[in-house]
C-alpha positions in Angstrom: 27.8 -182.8 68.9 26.0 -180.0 70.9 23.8 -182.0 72.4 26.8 -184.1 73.8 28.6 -180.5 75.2 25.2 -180.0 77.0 25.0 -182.9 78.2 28.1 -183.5 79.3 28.3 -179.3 80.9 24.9 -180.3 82.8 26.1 -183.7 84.0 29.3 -181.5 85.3 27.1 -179.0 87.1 25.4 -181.0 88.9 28.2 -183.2 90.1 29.8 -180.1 91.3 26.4 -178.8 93.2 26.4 -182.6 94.8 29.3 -182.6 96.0 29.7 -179.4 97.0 25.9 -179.5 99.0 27.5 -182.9 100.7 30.7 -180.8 102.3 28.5 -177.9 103.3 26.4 -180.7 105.6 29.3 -182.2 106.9 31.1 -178.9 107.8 28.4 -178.2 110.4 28.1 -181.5 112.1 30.1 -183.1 115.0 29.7 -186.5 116.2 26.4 -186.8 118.0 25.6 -182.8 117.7 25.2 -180.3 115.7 27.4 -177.4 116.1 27.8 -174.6 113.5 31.5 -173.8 112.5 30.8 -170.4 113.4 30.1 -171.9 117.4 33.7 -174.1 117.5 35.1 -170.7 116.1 33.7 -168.3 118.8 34.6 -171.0 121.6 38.0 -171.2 120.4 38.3 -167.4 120.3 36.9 -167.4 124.2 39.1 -170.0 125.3 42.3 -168.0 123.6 41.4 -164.2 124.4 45.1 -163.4 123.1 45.2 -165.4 120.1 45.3 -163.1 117.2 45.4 -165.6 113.8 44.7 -169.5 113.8 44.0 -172.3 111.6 42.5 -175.7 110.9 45.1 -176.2 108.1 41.9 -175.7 105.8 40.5 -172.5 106.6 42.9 -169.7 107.8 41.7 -166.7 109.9 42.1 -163.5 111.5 40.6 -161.8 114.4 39.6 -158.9 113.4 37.5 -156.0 115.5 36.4 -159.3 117.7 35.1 -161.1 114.9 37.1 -164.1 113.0 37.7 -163.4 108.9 38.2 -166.6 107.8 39.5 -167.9 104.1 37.7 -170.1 101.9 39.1 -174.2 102.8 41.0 -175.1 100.7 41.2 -177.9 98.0 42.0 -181.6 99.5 42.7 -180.6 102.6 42.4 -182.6 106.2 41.1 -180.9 108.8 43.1 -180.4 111.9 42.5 -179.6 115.2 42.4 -175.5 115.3 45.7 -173.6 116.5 46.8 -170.2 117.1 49.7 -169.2 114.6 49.9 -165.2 116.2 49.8 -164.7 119.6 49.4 -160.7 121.0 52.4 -159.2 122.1 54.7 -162.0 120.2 
């Protein structure tokens, strides 16, 4: 019966460090480039100087001291096209 628990605990662990090392890859990868996630974010920040909180419906953030804070994507989610939710002076 242990050996079953351990078996089954390590076969779960490792499916969990699979899958999660496959999104990790994919988050950083555009077609036919490479750009980090960090790159789209500062060029979406550049391109909207005034744009105080946006979103990829997976990741919400928050400009904050001229640096995005970002939240962890969530579960199941699709990926959207970024947008600004809070605009300065609105």
């Amino acid at each position: 019966m242990r050996h079953a628990v351990r078996k089954f605990a390590l076969s779960f662990a490792f499916a969990v460090a699979s899958a999660a090392a496959a999104l990790s890859a994919e988050i950083g990868t555009t077609t036919g480039t490479t750009q980090t996630q960090d790159d789209s974010l500062k060029d979406f920040m550049a391109a909207n100087p005034d744009c105080l909180e946006f979103n990829d419906q997976c990741s919400f953030c928050a400009v904050v001291n001229g640096a995005a804070e970002c939240s962890t994507p969530q579960i199941a989610c699709v990926k959207q096209k970024v947008q600004c939710s809070k605009r300065a002076g609105k």
